[in-house]
Backbone bond lengths (Angstrom), bond angles and torsions (degrees), N, CA, C in turn:
res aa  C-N    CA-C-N  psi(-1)  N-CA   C-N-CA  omega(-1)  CA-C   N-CA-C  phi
1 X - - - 1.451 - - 1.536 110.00 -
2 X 1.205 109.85 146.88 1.501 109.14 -168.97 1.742 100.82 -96.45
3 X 1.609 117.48 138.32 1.120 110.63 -175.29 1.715 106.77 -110.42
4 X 1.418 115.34 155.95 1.904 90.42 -154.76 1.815 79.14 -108.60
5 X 1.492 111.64 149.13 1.455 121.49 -172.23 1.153 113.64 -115.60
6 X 1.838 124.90 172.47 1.154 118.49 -163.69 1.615 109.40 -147.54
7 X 0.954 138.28 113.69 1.691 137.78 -156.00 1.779 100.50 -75.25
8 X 1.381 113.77 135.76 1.019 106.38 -173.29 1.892 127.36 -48.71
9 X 1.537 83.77 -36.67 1.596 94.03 166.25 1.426 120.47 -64.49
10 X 0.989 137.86 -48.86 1.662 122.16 158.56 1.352 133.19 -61.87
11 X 1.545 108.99 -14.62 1.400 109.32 170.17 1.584 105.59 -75.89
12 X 1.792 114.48 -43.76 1.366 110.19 177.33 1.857 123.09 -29.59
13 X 1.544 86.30 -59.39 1.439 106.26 168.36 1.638 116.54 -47.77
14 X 1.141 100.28 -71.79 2.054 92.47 -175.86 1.750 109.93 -44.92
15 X 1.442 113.88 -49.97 1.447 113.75 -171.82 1.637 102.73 -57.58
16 X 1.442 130.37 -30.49 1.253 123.71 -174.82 1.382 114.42 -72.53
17 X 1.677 108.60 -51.40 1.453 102.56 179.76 1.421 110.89 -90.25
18 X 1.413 112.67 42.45 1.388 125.36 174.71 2.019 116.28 43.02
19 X 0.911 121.61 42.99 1.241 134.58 -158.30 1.544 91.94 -100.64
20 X 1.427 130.75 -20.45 1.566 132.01 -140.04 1.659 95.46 -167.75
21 X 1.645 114.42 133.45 0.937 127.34 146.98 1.633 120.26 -92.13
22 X 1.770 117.39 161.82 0.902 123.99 168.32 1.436 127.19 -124.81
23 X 1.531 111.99 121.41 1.123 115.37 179.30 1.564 128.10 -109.56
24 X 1.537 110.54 118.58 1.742 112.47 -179.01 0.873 120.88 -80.01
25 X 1.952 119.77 120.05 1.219 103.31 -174.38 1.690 115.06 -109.87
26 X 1.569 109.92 30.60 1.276 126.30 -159.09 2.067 103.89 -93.65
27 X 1.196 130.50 169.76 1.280 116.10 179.90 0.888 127.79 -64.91
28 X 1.829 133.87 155.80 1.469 111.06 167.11 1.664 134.04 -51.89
29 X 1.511 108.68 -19.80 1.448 91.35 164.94 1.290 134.64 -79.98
30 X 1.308 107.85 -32.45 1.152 117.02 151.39 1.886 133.42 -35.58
31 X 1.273 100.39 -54.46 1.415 111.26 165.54 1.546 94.34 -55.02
32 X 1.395 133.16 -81.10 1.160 108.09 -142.96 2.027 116.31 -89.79
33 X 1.449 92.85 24.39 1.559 89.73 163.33 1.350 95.26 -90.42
34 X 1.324 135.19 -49.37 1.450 126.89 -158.75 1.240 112.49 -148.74
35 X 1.122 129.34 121.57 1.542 129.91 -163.02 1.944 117.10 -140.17
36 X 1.271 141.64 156.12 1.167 128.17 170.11 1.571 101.57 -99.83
37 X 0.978 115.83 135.36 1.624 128.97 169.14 1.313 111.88 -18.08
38 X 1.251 126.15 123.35 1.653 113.95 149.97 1.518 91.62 87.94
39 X 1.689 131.41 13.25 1.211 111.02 161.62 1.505 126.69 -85.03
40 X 1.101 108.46 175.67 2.249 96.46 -175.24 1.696 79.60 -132.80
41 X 1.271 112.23 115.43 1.388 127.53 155.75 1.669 106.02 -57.20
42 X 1.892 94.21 135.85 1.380 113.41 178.43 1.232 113.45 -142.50
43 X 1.502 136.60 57.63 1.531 124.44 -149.94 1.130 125.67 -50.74
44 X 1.215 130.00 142.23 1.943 123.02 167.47 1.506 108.19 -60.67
45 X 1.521 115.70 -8.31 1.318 95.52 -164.32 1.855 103.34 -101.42
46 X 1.293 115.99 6.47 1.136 133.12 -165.20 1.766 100.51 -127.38
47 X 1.362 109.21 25.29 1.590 120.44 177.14 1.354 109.97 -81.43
48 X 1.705 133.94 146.50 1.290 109.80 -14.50 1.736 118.45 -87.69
49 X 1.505 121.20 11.44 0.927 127.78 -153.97 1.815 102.70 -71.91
50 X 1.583 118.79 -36.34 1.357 124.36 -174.37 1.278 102.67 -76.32
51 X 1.636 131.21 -30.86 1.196 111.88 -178.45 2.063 106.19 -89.08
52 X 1.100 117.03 8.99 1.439 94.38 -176.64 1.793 95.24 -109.56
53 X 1.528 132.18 8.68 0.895 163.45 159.35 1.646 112.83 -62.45
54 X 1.029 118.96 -42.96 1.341 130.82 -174.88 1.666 101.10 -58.44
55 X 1.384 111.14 138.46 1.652 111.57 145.80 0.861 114.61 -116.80
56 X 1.789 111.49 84.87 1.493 101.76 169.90 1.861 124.66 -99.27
57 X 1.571 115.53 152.61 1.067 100.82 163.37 1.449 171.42 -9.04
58 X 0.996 144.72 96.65 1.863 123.74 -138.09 1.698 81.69 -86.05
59 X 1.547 122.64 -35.93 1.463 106.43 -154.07 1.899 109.36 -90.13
60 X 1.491 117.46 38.00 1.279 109.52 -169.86 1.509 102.99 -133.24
61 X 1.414 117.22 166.39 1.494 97.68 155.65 1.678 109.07 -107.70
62 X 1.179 98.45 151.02 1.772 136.63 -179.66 1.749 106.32 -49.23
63 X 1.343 141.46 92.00 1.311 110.39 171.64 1.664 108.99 -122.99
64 X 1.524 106.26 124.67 1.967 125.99 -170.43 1.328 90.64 -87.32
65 X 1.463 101.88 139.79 1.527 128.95 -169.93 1.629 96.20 -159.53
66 X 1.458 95.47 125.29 1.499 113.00 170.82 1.702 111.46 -122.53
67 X 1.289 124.86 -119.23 1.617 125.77 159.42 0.794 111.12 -80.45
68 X 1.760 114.60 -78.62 1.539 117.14 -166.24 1.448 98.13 -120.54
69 X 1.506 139.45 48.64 1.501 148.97 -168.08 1.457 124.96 33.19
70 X 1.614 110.55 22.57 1.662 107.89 157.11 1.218 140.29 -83.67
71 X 1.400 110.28 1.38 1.471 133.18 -160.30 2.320 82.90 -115.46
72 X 1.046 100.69 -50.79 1.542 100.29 -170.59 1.627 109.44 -61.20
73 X 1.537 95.68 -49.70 1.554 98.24 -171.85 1.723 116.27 -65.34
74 X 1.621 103.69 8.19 1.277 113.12 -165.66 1.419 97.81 -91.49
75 X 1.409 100.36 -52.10 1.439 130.32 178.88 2.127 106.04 -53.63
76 X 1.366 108.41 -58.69 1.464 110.97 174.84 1.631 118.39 -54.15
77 X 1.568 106.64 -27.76 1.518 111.93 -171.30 1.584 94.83 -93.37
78 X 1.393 131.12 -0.06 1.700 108.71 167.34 1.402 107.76 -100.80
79 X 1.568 107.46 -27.55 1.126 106.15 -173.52 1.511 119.75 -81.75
80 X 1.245 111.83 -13.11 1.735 115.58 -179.87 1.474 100.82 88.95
81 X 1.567 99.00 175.55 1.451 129.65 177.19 1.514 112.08 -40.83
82 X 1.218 112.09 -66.42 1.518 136.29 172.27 1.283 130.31 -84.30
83 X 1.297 119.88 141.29 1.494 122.50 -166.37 1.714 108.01 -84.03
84 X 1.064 148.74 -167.57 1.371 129.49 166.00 1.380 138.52 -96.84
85 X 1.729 119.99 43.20 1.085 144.09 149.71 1.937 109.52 -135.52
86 X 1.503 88.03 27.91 1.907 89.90 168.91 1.210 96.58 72.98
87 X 1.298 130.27 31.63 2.195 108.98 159.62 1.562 92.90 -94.89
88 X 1.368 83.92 139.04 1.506 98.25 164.22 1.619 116.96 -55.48
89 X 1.286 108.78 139.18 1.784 112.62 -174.20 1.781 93.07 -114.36
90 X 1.640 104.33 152.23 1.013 114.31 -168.74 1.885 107.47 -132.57
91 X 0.878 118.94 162.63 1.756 117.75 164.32 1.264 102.51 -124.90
92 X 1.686 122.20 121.82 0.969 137.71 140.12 1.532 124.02 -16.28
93 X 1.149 146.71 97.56 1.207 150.43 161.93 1.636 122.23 -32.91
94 X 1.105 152.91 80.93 1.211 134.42 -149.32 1.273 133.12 96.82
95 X 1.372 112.35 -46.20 0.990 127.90 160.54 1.428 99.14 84.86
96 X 1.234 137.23 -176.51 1.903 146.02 179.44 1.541 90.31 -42.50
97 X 1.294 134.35 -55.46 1.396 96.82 -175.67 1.432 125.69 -50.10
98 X 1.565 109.07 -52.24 1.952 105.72 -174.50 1.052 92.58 -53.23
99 X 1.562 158.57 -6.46 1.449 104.61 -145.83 1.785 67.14 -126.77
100 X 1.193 123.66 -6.84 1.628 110.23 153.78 0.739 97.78 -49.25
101 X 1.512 127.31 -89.15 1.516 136.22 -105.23 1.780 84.29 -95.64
102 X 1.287 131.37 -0.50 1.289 129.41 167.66 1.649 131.64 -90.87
103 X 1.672 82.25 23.08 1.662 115.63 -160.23 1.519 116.23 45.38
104 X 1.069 135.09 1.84 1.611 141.25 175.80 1.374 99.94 -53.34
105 X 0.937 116.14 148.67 1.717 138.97 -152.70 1.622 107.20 -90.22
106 X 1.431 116.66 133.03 1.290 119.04 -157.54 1.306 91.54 -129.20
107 X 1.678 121.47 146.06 1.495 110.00 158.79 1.662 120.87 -100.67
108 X 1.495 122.50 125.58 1.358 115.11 -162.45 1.682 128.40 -96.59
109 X 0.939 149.63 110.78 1.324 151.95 176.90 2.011 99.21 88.48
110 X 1.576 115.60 -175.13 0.836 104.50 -163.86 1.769 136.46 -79.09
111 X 1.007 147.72 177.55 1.771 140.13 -148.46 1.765 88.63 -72.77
């Protein structure tokens, strides 16, 4: 199944003008060494129970972010096209690294 993707730079954009949620599907330690703002941890390793857990939005689109998006695109290919009120779901390109190394703003160690 083809999973449809999203460059960190346009995801930057949707999460700003709030167009797009973000969901981490990387571990909790992971989350809390390094995280992007405004993400809602969902682990893969806690699948499918963390993603049917979620309350996410019907009016946004969905975008899965792991490290480098092999863990997400894993996550986008069970879950399908659509999130489960029909938002389009997306995979992060890169995952937290691009959107490092794309200097986009990271939050580091714990709150």
């Amino acid at each position: 199944m083809t999973v449809a993707t999203v460059s960190v730079e346009e995801a930057a954009d949707w999460l700003q003008s709030g167009e797009a949620v973000l969901v981490d599907v990387r571990e909790p330690d992971e989350f809390a060494a390094a995280r992007i703002d405004g993400a809602i941890l969902a682990p893969l390793s806690q699948m499918p129970a963390a993603w049917e857990a979620l309350d996410l939005p019907t009016d946004r689109k969905i975008i899965v972010m792991c490290l480098r998006g092999g863990r997400s695109h894993q996550v986008c290919a069970f879950v399908g096209p659509v999130g489960p009120e029909g938002q389009p779901l997306f995979n992060l390109t890169g995952g937290i690294q691009a959107w490092h190394a794309a200097g986009l703003p990271i939050i580091e160690g714990a709150d």
